[in-house]
Structure formats: structure tokens, C-alpha cells
Steps between C-alpha positions, in 0.01 A plus 500: 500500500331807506089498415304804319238646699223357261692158603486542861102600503438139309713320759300674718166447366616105434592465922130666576323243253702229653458608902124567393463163362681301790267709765209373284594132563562552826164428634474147332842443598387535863166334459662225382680453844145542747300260503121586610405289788220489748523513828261413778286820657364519862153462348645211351607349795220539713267343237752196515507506875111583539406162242759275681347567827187450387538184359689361828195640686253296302681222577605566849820477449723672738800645313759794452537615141786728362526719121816558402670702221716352216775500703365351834447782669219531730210680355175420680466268800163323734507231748151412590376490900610163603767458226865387684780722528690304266277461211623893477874459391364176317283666270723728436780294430248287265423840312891590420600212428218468184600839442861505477541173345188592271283190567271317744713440826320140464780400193787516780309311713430193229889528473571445860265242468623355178843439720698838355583614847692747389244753485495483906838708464365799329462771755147630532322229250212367698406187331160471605158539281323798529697784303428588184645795231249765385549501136402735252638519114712210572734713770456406939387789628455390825352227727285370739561262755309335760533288831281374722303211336639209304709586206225441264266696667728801535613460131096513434491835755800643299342423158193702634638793572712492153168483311400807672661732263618272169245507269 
């Protein structure tokens, strides 16, 4: 079938309209599929680090503390003079665990206790107080963890430093 040239024109002005209003929901198409999330800045971490430290140094409590992004990767790092070599990988550990499991690394640890062993098979879970997620809208962020102390004291250390830039 053969179409008149005033035919063809319409076909063509009907494929514009139609491209022109598929670009036009293209945006919210896309939008749709990002979410907006925050992420934690250097100044961010070194108001965390700067408020834990200063709370385990009005206590005199010896300790290594560790920020970490959603994901467990090391962000921010101190270990206080005096602090032991391994309160280092401790802390750390402490701080991905709350942040890749998205909760205090104290819940495993009440498991273990509460006779689910199991937990002790998960690579790379320390399940010891002292971690805890950085949370902000309801999505981990990050975390904080903390060794050196007793648990409770470095969950109180961690908790510190978290209040340092949560409003």
C-alpha cells in the first residue's frame, strides 16, 4: 500500500509526537530506578572519630576505634597510645560486621550466647559488643566499632562518636 504525501507527513508528525513524548518520560523513568542516599564525608568521619576519642579519653579508656562505609570498608581509623595491636583488626571487624549485617555487632553476640552457634561460621562476623550501624533515614550508612574496653564501654565509645553528626 502506497501512502499520499499529505499521509506520509502525518505519520511523520504522529512518530515525532510519540518519540517526543517517550523522551519526556524518560527522566521519571530513570528517577524511578536511583535512589538518593547519603553517604559518609571525611568531615564526617573525623567528627565521628574526633567525639569517640574524646569520650574514651575522659574515661581513660585505652582503645582503637574504626568508621566504616555501608559496605565495611575502611573509612577512618585511631588506636590510642597504649591501645594493643589487636584491638586494631577488632574494632574493625566490630564496625563491618554492624555495617554489613545493618545492626549492632552486640545482636550476634546475644545469639552465640543464646546457644545459636552457628553464627561462629560466618566468615568475618565478629560477635563481640562494640559495633554499631550509622543510620540515617532508616538506611546503614556506615559504622563504628570499637575495642579496647569492655563491650559496654566500647558500645558507649561507639555511640559517642555516632551522635557526633546525627542530629
Amino acid at each position: 500500500m502506497r501512502l499520499s504525501a499529505s499521509s506520509r507527513r502525518s505519520v511523520r508528525a504522529l512518530l515525532s509526537c510519540a518519540a517526543l513524548l517517550a523522551c519526556a518520560a524518560l527522566p521519571t523513568r530513570l528517577s524511578a530506578q536511583l535512589a538518593d542516599s547519603k553517604v559518609l564525608t571525611a568531615d564526617a568521619v573525623k567528627a565521628v572519630l574526633a567525639a569517640a576519642e574524646a569520650k574514651a579519653k575522659a574515661n581513660r579508656w585505652v582503645v582503637s576505634i574504626a568508621v566504616v562505609d555501608a559496605g565495611g570498608d575502611l573509612l577512618g581509623f585511631v588506636r590510642l597510645d597504649g591501645a594493643s595491636a589487636g584491638t586494631a583488626q577488632v574494632a574493625t571487624g566490630k564496625a563491618r560486621t554492624a555495617a554489613r549485617w545493618q545492626r549492632p555487632s552486640k545482636v550476634y553476640a546475644d545469639r552465640i550466647m543464646a546457644d545459636t552457634l552457628t553464627f561462629l561460621s560466618v566468615d568475618g562476623l565478629y560477635a563481640l559488643q562494640g559495633g554499631l550501624p550509622i543510620t540515617i533515614n532508616g538506611r546503614v550508612i556506615g559504622a563504628v566499632g570499637v575495642s579496647g574496653v569492655s563491650s559496654a564501654q566500647d558500645e558507649e565509645i561507639a555511640a559517642a562518636g555516632i551522635a557526633a553528626i546525627k542530629p
